[in-house]
C-alpha positions as CSV (number, residue, x, y, z in Angstrom):
1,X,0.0,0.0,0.0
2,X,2.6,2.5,1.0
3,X,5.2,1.5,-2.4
4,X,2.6,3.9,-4.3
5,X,3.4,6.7,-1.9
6,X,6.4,6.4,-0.7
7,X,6.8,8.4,2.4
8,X,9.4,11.3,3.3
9,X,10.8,10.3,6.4
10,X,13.7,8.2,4.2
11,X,13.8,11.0,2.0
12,X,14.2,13.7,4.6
13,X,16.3,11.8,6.3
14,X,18.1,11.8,3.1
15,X,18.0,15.6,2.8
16,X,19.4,15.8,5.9
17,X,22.6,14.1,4.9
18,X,22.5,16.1,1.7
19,X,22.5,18.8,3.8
20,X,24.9,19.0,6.4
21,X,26.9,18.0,3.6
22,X,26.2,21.0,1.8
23,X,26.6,23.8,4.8
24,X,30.2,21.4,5.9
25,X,31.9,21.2,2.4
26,X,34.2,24.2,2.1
27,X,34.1,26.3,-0.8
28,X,37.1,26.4,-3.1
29,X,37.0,30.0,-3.8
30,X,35.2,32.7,-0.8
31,X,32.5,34.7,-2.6
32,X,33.1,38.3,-2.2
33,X,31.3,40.3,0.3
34,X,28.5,42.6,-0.7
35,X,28.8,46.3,0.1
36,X,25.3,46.3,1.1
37,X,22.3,44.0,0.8
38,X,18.9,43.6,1.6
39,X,16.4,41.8,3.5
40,X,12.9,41.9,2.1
41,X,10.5,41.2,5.6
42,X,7.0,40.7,6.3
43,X,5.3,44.2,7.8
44,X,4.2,46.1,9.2
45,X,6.8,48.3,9.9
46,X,6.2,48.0,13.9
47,X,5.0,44.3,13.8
48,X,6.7,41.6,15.5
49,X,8.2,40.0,12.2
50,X,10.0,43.3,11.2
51,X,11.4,43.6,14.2
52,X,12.7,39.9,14.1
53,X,14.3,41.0,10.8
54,X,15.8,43.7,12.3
55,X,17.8,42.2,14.7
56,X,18.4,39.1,12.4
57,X,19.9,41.7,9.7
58,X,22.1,43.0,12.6
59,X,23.5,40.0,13.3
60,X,23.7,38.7,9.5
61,X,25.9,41.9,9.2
62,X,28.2,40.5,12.1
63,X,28.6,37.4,11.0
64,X,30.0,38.6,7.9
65,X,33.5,38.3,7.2
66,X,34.2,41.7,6.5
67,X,31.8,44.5,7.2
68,X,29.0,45.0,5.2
69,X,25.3,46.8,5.7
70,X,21.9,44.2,5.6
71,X,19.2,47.0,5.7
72,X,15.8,45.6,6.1
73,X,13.2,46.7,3.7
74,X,9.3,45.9,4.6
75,X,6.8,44.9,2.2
76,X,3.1,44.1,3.0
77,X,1.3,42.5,5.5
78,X,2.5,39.6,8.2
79,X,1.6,36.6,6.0
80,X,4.6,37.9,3.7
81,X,3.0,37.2,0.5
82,X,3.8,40.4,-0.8
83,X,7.4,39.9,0.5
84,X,7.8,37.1,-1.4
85,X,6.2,38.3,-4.7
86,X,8.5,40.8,-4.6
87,X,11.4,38.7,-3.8
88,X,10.4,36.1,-6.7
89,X,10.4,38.8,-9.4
90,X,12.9,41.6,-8.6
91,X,15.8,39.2,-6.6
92,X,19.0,38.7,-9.0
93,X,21.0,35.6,-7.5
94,X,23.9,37.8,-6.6
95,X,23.5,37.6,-2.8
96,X,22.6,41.2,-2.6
97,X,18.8,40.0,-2.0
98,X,17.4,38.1,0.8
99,X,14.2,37.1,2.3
100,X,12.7,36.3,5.5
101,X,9.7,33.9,4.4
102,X,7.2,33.4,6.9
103,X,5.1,29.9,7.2
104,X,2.1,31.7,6.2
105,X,3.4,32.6,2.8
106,X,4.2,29.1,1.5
107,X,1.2,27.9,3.2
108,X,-0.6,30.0,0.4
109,X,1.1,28.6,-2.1
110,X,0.6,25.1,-0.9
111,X,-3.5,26.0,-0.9
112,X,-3.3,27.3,-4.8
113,X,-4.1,31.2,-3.1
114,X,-3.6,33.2,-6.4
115,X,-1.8,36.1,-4.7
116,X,0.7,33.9,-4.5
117,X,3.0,34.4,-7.2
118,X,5.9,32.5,-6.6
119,X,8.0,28.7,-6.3
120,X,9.6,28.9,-2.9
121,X,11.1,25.0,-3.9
122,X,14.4,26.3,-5.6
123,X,15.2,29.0,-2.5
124,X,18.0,28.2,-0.5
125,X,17.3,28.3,3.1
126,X,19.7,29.8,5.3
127,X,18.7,29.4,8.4
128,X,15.2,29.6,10.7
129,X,13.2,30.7,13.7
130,X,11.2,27.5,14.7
131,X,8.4,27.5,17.2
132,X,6.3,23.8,18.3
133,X,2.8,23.6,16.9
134,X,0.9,20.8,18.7
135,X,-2.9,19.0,18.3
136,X,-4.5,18.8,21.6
137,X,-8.0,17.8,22.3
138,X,-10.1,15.9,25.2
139,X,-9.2,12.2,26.0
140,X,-7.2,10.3,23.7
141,X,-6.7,11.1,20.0
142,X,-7.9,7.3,19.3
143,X,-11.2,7.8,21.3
144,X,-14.7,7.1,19.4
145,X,-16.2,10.4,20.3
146,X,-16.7,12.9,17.7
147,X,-15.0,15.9,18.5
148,X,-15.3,19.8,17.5
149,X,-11.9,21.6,16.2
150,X,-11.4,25.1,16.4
151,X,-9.5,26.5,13.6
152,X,-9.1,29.7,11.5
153,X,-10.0,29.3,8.3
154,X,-10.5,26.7,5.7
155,X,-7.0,27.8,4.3
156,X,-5.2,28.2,7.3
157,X,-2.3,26.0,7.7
158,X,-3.7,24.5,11.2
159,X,-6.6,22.5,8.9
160,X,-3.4,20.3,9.2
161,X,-4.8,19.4,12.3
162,X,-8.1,18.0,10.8
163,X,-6.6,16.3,8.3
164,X,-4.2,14.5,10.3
165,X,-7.5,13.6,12.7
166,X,-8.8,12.5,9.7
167,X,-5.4,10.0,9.4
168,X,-6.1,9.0,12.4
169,X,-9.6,8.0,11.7
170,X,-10.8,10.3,14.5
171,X,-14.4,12.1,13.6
172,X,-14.2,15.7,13.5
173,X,-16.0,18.7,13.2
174,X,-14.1,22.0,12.3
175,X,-15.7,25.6,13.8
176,X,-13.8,28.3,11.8
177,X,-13.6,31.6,13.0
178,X,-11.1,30.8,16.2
179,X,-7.7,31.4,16.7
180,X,-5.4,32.4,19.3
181,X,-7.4,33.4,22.4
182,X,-10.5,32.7,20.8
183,X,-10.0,29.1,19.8
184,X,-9.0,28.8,24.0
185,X,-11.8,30.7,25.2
186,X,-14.0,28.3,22.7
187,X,-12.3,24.9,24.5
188,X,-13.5,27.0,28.3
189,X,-16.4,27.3,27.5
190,X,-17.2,23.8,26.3
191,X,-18.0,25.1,22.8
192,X,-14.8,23.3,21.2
193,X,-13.1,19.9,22.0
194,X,-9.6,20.7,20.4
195,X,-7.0,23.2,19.0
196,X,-3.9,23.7,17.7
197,X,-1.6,25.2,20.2
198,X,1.7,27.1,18.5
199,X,4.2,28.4,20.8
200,X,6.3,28.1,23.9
201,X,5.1,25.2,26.4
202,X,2.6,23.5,24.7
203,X,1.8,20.6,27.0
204,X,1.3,22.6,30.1
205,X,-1.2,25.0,28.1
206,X,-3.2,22.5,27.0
207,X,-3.3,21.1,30.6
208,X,-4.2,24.0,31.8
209,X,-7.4,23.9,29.4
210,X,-7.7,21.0,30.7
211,X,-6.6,18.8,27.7
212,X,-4.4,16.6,26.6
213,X,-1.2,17.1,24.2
214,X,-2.1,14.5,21.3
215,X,0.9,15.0,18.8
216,X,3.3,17.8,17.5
217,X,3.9,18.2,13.8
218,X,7.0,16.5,13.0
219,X,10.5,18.4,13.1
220,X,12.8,18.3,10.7
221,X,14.1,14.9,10.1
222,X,10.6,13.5,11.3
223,X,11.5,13.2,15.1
224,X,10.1,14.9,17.7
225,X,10.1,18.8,18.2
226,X,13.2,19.7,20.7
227,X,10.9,22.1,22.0
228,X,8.1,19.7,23.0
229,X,10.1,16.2,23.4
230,X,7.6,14.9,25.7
231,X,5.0,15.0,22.9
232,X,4.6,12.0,20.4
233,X,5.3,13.5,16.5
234,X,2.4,13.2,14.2
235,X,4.7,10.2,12.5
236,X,4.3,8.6,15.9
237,X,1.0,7.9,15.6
238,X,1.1,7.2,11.7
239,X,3.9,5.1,11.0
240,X,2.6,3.4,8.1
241,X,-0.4,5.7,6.9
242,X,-2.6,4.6,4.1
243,X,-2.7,7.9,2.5
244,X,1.3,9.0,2.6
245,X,0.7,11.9,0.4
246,X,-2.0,13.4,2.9
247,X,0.4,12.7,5.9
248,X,3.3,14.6,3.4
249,X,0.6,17.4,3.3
250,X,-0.6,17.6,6.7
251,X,3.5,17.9,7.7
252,X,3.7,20.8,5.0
253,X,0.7,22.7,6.9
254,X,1.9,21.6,10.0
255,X,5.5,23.1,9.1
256,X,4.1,26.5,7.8
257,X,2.9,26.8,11.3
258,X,6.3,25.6,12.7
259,X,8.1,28.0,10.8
260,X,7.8,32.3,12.1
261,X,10.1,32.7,9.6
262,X,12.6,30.9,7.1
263,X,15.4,32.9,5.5
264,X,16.2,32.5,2.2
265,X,18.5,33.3,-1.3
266,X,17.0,33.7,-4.5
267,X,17.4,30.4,-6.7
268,X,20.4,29.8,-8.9
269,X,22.6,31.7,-6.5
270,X,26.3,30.3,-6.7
271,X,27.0,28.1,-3.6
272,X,29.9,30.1,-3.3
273,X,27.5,32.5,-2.1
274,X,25.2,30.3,-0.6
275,X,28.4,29.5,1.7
276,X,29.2,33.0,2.3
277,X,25.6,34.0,3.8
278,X,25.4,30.3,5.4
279,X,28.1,31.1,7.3
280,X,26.8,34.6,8.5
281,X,23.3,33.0,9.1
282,X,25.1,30.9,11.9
283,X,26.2,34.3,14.1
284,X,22.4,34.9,14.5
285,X,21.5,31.3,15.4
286,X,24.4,31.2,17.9
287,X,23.5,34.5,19.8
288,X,21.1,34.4,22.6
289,X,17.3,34.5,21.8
290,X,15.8,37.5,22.9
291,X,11.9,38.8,23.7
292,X,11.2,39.2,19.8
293,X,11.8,34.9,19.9
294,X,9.0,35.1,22.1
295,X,9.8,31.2,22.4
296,X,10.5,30.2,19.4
297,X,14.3,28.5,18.9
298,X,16.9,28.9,16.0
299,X,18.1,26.3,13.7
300,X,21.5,27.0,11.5
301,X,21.4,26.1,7.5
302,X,21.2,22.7,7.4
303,X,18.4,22.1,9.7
304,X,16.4,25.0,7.7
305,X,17.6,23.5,4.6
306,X,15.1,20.2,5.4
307,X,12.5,22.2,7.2
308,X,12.4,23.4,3.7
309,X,12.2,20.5,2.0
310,X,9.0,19.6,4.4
311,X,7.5,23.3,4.3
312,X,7.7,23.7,0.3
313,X,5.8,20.7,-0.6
314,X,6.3,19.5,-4.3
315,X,2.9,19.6,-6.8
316,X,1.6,16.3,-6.2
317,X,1.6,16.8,-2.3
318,X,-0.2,20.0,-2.4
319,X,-2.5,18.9,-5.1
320,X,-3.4,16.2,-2.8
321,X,-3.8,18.6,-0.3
322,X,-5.8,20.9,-2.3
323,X,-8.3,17.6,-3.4
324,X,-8.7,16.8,0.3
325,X,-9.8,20.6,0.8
326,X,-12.1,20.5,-1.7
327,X,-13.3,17.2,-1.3
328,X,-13.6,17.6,2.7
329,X,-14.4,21.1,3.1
330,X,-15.9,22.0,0.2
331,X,-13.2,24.8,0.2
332,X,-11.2,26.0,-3.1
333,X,-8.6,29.0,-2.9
334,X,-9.8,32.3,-4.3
C-alpha cells in the first residue's frame, strides 16, 4: 500500500545528509562580500516580524567576514505574500537580496491562493526561527467520540490538524472563525473539544485547558520537536499511513505553522554564495534569543535546509492537499 506513496521520512532523512553536507563542504573560492544587501520582511513596519528581521539583519551583518550593511526593507502584510512576490520577481541571484519567508506565505502557495506568485522550492534556506505547533483535544486522540476543532479558516495551515484527525480515523467537526485566544476561550467554555496550540510550552497549556497534548507536527528529520520532546510526533501515531501523500501534506501545513520565519536566497545563487551568507546565518543562530523569539528557537542552515524540504511541498503533495480541501471542506482558494 505505502510503495505507491512512498513516504518522506527516508527521503528527509536523506536531505538531511544532503545537507549538512552541503553547509560542511568548504568552498574552493570565498565569494566576495556585498557592500550592502537587503532583507525583504513581512510588515508592518512596527509588527513583531519586522522587528525579528531587524535584529536578524544585525546579526547577518556581524557574522559577515568583513563589514557589510543588511538593511531591512518591509513589504506588506505579516503573511509575507507580498514579501515574497517581490522577492520572486525583482531578486537577481547575486546575494545582494534576501528574504525572510514566513510559514504563512508558503502555506498560500501550498493551498493554490492566487496572490501567491511564486516557487519557494528552488530557495535556498539559510537558516530559521522555529516555534512547536501541537494538536490537543479531550481524551485520547484514538477515542470514538466525535470531536469539535477550532481553527481559522479553511485555508489556514492549522486545517493540518483536521486532516491529520482525519489519518487517524478520528471524527471531527471543524468551527472556523477561532484562533489564538478565541479558539482557547472556545475549549473554556465547552463550545470546542480541540485546537492547535503554537508556541512556547505547549503541554502545560493544553493542561491548563484542561486537555491533553495528542501529537506535534513533526520536526525536521521526522523526530520529535526539541521544544516539546515529551509530545509524540504526528509520524508517531502514523507510521505506516494509508494515504502518505495526505500525511506529506498535513506535515507541510503543520511546518508553515512551525516555521515564524525561514530565511532565504533567490534560486540559482552560486553556492559560493550560498556558503558565504550560510556562514553569516550561523552568528544569528548562535547569539542568545531575545523577547522578539517570544519562544520560538533557531536552527542553523542545514536544519532550515530540510524544514524546507517539508515546508515547500512539491505539486503532487499540495494537489493532494488541495483535493482533500475541496473534497472535505468543500473549500477552493480564491
Amino acid at each position: 500500500m505505502g510503495s505507491m506513496h512512498p513516504t518522506r521520512r527516508g527521503l528527509t532523512g536523506a536531505a538531511l545528509a544532503a545537507a549538512l553536507g552541503a553547509v560542511a563542504r568548504p568552498s574552493s573560492a570565498a565569494a566576495p562580500v556585498p557592500e550592502a544587501a537587503t532583507l525583504l520582511a513581512p510588515g508592518p513596519e512596527d509588527g513583531p516580524e519586522a522587528r525579528l528581521a531587524a535584529r536578524a539583519a544585525a546579526a547577518l551583518a556581524r557574522g559577515l567576514v568583513q563589514a557589510a550593511a543588511v538593511r531591512v526593507s518591509v513589504l506588506g502584510g505579516p503573511d509575507g505574500i507580498t514579501a515574497a512576490n517581490r522577492f520572486a520577481s525583482s531578486s537577481a541571484p547575486d546575494g545582494r537580496v534576501l528574504l525572510m519567508l514566513p510559514g504563512l506565505a508558503v502555506q498560500a502557495q501550498l493551498v493554490g491562493d492566487s496572490r501567491a506568485r511564486y516557487e519557494p522550492r528552488q530557495w535556498p534556506a539559510l537558516c530559521a526561527s522555529l516555534q512547536a505547533a501541537v494538536v490537543a483535544g479531550r481524551g485520547a486522540p484514538a477515542d470514538g467520540t466525535p470531536l469539535r476543532i477550532a481553527l481559522p479558516s479553511p485555508g489556514a495551515p492549522e486545517v493540518a490538524a483536521l486532516l491529520a484527525l482525519d489519518l487517524l480515523g478520528r471524527r471531527a467537526t471543524p468551527i472556523f472563525g477561532l484562533s489564538g485566544t478565541a479558539a482557547e476561550a472556545a475549549v473554556r467554555q465547552g463550545q470546542a473539544d480541540a485546537l492547535v496550540l503554537c508556541g512556547a510550552a505547549p503541554g502545560p497549556r493544553a493542561a491548563s485547558l484542561g486537555l491533553s497534548a495528542w501529537f506535534a507536527f513533526d520536526a525536521a528529520g521526522g523526530v520529535r520537536d526539541p521544544m516539546a520532546p515529551e509530545i509524540p510526533a504526528l509520524g508517531d501515531l502514523l507510521p505506516d499511513p494509508h494515504r502518505p501523500d495526505l500525511l506529506d501534506a498535513a506535515r507541510a501545513a503543520g511546518a508553515a505553522l512551525r516555521a515564524r520565519a525561514l530565511l532565504v536566497l533567490p534560486p540559482l545563487t552560486a553556492a559560493d554564495v550560498v556558503a558565504l551568507w550560510r556562514g553569516a546565518a550561523q552568528k544569528w543562530v548562535e547569539e542568545t534569543p531575545g523577547a522578539l523569539d517570544d519562544g520560538a528557537r533557531r536552527a542553523g542552515p542545514a536544519e532550515a535546509t530540510v524544514l524546507s524540504t517539508t515546508l515547500c511541498a512539491p505539486a503532487d503533495i499540495a494537489l493532494a492537499y488541495r483535493e482533500w480541501l475541496l473534497r472535505r471542506l468543500n473549500w477552493r482558494a480564491a
